[in-house]
N, C-alpha and C positions, 0 to 999 in steps of 0.2 A: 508760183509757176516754176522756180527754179528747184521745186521738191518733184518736181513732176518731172521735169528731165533728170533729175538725176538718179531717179529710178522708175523710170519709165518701162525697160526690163522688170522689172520684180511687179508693177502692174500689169504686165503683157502675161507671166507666170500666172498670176494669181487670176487672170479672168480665163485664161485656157483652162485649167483645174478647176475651175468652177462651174465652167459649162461641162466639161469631159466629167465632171462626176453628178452633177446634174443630169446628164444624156442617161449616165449610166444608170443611175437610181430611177429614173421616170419608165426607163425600157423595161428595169425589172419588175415593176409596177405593171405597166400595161401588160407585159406576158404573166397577171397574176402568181409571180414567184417570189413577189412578196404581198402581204397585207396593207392598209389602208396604216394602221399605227404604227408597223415599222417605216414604210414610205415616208412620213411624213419626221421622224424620229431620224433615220439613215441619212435627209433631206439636211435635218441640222443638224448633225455631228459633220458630214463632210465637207458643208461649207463652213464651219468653225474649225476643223483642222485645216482646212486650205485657208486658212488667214489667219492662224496660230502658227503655221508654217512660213508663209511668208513674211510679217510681222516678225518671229525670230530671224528672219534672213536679214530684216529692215535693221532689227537692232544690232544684228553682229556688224553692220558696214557702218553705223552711227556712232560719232566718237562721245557724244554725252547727250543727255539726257531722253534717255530709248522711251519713256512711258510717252513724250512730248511726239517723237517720230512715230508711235504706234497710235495716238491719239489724229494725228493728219492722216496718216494711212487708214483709219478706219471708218471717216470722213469724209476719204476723197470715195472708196467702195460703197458706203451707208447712199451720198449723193449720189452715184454708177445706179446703183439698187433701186435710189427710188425715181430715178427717171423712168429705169424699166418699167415701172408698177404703175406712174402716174399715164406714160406716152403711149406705152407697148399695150400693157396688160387692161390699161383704166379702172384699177382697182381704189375704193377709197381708203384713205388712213384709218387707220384703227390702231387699238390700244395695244394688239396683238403686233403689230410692227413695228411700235414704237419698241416695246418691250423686244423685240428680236433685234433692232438698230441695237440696243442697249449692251444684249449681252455681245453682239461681234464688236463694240464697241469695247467694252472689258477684255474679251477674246484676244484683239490684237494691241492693245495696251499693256498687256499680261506677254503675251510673247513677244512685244519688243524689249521688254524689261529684264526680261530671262535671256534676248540675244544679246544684249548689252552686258547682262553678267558672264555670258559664256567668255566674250570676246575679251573680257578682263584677263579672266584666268589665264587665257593664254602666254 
């Protein structure tokens, strides 16, 4: 709980940016101004950058061991994610989700390790 306040901003960041690019990738879809393979393609790179982003943000304010801070932080979204999909959407699990939990799993594990190395060098 106490990970949760103390960056509750960089959670508030990273779910605006993932609906606001979310909105944006769906609209370009529905005005066919893109295809069915990029849509779905655009769909995961933008939310793997918005939590490659904030994940680096997580590690530059964490004084040690950033894989550890990006492992919760991907956790607390992976669980965000699949409440959506079990309450909102009533999708069931699949191996395909599992396997996307996975890689934003990596995703922000990778970019808290890198903001941890940035904030050394400084």
């Amino acid at each position: 709980m106490n990970f949760i306040k103390k960056h509750y901003k960089l959670y508030l960041f990273t779910l605006i940016w993932l609906i606001v690019s979310l909105v944006l990738t769906t609209t370009l879809y529905y005005f066919n101004i893109i295809g069915d393979n990029i849509f779905k393609w655009l769909n995961l790179i933008s939310i793997l950058l918005v939590i490659f982003t904030s994940s680096l943000k997580l590690g530059a304010r964490s004084s040690k061991n950033g894989y550890l801070e990006g492992f919760k932080f991907a956790m607390m979204i992976i669980f965000l994610l699949t409440l959506i999909t079990f309450f909102i959407i009533q999708a069931d699990m699949e191996t395909k989700m599992l396997l996307y939990d996975l890689i934003i799993t990596f995703t922000s594990i990778f970019g808290s390790m890198i903001g941890i190395n940035k904030m050394q060098k400084k």
